[in-house]
MIGUVEX-86176 format. One record per residue (C-alpha): residue number from 1; residue in three letters; chain; y, z, x. Coordinates in steps of 0.1 Angstrom, whole numbers. Layout:
NODE   resi   resn   chain       y       z       x
NODE    NUM    ala       A       Y       Z       X
...
This chain:
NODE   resi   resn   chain       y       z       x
NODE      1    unk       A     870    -419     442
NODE      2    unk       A     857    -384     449
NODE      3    unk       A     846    -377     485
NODE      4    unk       A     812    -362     475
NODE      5    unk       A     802    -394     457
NODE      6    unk       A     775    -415     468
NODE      7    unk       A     772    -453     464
NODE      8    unk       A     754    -465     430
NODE      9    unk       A     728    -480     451
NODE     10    unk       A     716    -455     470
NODE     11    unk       A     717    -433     439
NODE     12    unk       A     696    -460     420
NODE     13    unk       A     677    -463     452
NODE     14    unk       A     667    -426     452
NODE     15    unk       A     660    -424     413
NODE     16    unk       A     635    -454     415
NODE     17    unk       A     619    -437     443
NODE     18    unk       A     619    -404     422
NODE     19    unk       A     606    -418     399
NODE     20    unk       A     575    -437     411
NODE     21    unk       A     568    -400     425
NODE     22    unk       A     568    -386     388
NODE     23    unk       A     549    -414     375
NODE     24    unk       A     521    -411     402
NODE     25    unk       A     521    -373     396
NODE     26    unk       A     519    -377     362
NODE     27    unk       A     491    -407     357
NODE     28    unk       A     472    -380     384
NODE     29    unk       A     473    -349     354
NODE     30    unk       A     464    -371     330
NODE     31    unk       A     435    -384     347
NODE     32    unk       A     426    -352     350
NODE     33    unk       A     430    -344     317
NODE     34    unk       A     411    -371     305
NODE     35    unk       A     378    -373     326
NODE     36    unk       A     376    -338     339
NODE     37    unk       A     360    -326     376
């Protein structure tokens, strides 16, 4: 195994996190896209 890998989980870990980040971001433009200020 390569020295520079990390464990699946914390990889899974991080892209779950990542992705609730996108999600949020994403629901935000589109909120804003639908009912403008």
């Amino acid at each position: 195994m390569p020295g520079g890998q990390v464990s699946p989980s914390v990889t899974l870990d991080k892209l779950d996190a990542l992705c609730g980040v996108l999600r949020c971001k994403v629901s935000t433009i589109i909120e804003h896209k639908l009912d403008p200020p």
